[in-house]
C-alpha positions as CSV (number, residue, x, y, z in Angstrom):
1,X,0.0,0.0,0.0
2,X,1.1,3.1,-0.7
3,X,2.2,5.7,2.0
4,X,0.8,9.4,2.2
5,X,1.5,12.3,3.7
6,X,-1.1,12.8,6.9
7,X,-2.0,15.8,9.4
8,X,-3.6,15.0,12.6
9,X,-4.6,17.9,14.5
10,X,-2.7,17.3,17.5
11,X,-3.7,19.0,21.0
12,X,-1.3,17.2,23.1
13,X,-4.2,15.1,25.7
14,X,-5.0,11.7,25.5
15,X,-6.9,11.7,22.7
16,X,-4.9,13.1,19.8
17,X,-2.1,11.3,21.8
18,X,-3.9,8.3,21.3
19,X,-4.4,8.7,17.4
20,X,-0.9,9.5,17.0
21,X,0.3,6.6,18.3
22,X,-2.6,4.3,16.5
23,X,-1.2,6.6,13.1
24,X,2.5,5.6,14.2
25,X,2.1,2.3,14.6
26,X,0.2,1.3,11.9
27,X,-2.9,0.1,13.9
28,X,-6.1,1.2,13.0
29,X,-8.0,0.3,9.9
30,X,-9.2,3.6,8.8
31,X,-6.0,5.2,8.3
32,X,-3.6,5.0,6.0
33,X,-0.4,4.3,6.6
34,X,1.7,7.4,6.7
35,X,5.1,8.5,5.0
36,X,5.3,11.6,7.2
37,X,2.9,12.6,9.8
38,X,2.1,16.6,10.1
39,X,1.3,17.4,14.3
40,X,-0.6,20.7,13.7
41,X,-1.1,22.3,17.3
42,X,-3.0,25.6,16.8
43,X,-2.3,28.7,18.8
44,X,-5.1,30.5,19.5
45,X,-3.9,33.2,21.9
46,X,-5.9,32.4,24.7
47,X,-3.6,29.4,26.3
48,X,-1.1,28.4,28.6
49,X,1.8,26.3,29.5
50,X,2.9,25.8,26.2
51,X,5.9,23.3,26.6
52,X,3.5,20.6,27.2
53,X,2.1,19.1,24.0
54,X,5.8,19.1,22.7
55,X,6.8,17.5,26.2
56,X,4.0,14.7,25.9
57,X,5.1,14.0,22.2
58,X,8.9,14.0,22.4
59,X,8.4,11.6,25.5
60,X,5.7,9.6,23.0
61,X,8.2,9.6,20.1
62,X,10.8,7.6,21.9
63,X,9.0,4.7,23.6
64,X,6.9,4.2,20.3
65,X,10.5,4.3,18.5
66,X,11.0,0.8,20.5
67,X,7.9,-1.1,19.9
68,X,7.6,-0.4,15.5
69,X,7.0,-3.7,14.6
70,X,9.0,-5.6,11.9
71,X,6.1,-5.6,9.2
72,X,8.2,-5.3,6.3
73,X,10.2,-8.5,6.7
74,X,12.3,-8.2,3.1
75,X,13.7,-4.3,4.2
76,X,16.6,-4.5,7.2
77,X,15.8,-3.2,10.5
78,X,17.5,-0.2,10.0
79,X,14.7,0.5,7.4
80,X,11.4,-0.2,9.5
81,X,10.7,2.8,12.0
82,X,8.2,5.3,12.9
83,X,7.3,7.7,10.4
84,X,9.0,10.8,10.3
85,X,6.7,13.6,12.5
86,X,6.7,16.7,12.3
87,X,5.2,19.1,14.8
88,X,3.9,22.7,13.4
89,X,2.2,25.4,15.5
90,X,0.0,27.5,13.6
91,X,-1.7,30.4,14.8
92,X,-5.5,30.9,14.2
93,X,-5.8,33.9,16.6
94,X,-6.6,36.4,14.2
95,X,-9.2,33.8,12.5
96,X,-10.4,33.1,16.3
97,X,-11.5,37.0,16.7
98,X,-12.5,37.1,13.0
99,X,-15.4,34.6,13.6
100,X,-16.3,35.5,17.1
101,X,-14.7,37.4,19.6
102,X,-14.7,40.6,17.4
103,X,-18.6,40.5,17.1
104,X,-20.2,38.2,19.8
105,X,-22.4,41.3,20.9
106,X,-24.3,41.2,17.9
107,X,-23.5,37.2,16.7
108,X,-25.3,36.0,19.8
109,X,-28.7,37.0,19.5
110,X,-28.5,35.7,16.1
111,X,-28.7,32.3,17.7
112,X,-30.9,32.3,20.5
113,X,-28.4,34.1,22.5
114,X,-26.0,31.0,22.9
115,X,-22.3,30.7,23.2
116,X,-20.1,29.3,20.3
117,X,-16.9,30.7,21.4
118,X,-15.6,27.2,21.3
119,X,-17.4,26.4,17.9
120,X,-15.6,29.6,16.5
121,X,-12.2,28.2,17.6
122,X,-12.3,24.9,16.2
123,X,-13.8,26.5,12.7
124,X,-10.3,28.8,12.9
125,X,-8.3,25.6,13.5
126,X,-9.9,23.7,10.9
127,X,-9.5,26.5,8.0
128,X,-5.9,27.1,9.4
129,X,-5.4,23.2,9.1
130,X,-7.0,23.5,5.1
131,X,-4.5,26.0,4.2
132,X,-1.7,24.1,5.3
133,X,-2.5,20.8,3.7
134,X,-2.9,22.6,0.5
135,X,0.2,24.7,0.6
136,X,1.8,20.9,1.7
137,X,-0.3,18.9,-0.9
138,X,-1.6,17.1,2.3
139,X,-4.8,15.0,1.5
140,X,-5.4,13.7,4.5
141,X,-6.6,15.5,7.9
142,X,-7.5,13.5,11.2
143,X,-8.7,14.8,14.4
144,X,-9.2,12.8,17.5
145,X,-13.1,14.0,18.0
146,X,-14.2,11.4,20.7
147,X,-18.1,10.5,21.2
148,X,-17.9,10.8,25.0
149,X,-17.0,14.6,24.3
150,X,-20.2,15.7,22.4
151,X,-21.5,17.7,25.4
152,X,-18.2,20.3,23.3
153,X,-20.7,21.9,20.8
154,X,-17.4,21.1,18.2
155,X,-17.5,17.3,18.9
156,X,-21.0,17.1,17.6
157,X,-22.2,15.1,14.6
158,X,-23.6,18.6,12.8
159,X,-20.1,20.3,13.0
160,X,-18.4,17.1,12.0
161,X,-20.8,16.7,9.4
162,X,-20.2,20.2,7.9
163,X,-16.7,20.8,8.6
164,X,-16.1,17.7,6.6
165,X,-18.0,18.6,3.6
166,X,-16.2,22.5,3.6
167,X,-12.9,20.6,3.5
168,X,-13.5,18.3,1.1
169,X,-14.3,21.2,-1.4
170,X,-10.7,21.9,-1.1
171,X,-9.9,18.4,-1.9
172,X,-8.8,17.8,1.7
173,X,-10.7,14.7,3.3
174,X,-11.5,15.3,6.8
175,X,-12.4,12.4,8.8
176,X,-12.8,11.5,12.6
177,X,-11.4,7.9,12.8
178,X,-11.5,7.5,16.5
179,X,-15.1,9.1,17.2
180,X,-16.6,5.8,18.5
181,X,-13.6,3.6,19.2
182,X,-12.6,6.3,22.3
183,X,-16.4,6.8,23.6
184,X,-15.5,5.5,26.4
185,X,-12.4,7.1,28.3
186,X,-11.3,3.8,29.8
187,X,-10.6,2.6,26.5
188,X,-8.2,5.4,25.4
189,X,-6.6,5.2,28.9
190,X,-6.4,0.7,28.3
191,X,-4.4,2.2,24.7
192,X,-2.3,4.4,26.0
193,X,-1.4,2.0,29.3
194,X,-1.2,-1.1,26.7
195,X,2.3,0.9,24.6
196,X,3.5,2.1,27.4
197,X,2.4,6.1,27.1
198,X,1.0,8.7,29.5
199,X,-2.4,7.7,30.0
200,X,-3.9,11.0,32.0
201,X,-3.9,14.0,31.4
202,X,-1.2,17.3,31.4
203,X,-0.8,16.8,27.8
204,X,-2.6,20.1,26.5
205,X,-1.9,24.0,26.9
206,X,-4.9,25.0,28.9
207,X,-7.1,27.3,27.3
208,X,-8.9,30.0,28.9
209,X,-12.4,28.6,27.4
210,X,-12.3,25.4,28.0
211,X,-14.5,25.3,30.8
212,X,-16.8,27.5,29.1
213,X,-20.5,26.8,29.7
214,X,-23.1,26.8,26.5
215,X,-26.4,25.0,26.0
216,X,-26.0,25.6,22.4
217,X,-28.1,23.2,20.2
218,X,-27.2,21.6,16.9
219,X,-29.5,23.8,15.5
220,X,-27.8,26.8,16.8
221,X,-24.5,25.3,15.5
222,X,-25.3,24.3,12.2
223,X,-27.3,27.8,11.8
224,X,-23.9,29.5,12.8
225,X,-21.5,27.0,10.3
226,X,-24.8,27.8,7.5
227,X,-23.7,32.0,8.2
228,X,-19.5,31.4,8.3
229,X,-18.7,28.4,6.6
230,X,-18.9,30.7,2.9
231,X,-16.9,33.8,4.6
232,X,-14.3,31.2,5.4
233,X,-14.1,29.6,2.2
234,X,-13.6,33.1,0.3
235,X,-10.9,33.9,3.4
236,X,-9.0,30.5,1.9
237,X,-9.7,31.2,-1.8
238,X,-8.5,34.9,-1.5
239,X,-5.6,34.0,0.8
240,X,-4.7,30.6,-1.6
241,X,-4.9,33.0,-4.7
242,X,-2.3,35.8,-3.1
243,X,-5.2,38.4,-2.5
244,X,-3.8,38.9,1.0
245,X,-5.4,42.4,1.1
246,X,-9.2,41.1,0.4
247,X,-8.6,38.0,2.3
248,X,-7.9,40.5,5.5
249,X,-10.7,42.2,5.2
250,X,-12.8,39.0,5.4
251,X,-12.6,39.9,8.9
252,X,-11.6,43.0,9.9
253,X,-11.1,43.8,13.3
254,X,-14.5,44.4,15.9
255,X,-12.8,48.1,16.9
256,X,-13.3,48.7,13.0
257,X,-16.9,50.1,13.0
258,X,-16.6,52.3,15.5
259,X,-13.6,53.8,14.3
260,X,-15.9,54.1,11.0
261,X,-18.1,55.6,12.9
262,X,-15.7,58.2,14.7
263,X,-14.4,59.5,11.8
264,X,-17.9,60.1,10.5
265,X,-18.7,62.6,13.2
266,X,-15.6,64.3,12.6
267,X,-16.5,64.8,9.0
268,X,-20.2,65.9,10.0
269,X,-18.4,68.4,12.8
């Protein structure tokens, strides 16, 4: 079979950690076996601690590097080992604000007043994922979405659903290979435990939102993707096709309007 290049968006916790290792390793039916594996970590401005996901892989790396198996019995043993991975950070922040933090005074009541400050993020990490598989001629991208975790308005079948379809019009498939293998946390935790690897957590920056409360609805979040899912898209065409100016002004800063309006009454003065 032949290898390809694969990104997994990597976060650094059990999860991610998990799908790494299963992408490593060779062990999971769903993906394909990888020439070189692409760790994006995103950056979104709002976290902390951010040795640990390098920590957690670097530790990862070598105790993996001893248990490749021998699965290509005619190459020497030199020649069978983990595939090469490579661990980016990319920074969404500026997409982050784009989609919500700029505007969430007037976003919210748009959708029954609920919070998607956490959707917003993960549709910033996605489209910052797209860009770099097509500027690396990357066609596949992974995340480690787990079942268990659909109470995160992200992890939910409608954003998978649609996140998946916006990527593929890239001709990027997007895929969630884990989603009911890890719906249970014991099981990740049995993985992890069974090669050796951190099985709890301390893996991830910690994020100012994560904790954040919402009783968003799939409607709610498919209504918000139905609104920014086109912006995005001309954001990656424009940026993909060297506009960087229009691509900018996708989403301009929240400040902008009232700065519009300032100058206005200056005028009118």
């Amino acid at each position: 079979m032949e290898k390809v290049e694969l990104a997994i968006m990597f976060s650094g916790g059990t999860d991610s950690l998990a799908l790494y290792a299963l992408a490593a390793l060779g062990h999971h039916p769903i993906l394909p076996r990888p020439r070189h594996i692409h760790l994006l970590h995103m950056l979104n401005g709002m976290s902390r601690f951010h040795e640990f996901p390098r920590q957690r892989l670097e530790a990862a790396q070598k105790i993996l590097a001893k248990q490749v198996p021998l699965a290509e019995m005619s190459l020497p043993d030199s020649a069978v080992k983990l595939p090469e991975a490579l661990m980016v950070e990319l920074d969404m922040g500026r997409l982050f604000q784009g989609l919500w933090l700029d505007s969430y005074e007037e976003l919210m009541p748009r959708y029954n007043g609920k919070n998607l400050v956490c959707v917003a993020c993960k549709v910033a990490m996605h489209t910052r994922a797209i860009i770099y598989c097509l500027e690396n001629f990357i066609p596949h991208l992974v995340t480690a979405y787990a079942k268990r975790q659909e109470y995160y308005p992200e992890q939910t079948p409608v954003f998978m659903e649609k996140i998946a379809e916006f990527s593929s019009r890239f001709g990027i498939r997007t895929y969630f290979p884990v989603y009911e293998d890890l719906d249970d946390e014991m099981v990740t935790r049995h993985l992890l435990e069974d090669l050796g690897l951190p099985s709890t957590g301390g893996g991830e920056r910690k994020c100012l939102f994560c904790q954040t409360l919402t009783t968003a609805t799939e409607k709610e979040i498919g209504q918000y993707l139905d609104d920014m899912l086109p912006l995005v898209k001309k954001y990656v065409e424009l940026r993909q096709s060297g506009r960087i100016r229009e691509a900018a002004n996708c989403f301009p800063p929240g400040n902008a309007k009232i700065m519009q309006k300032t100058r206005r009454r200056k005028k009118i003065k």
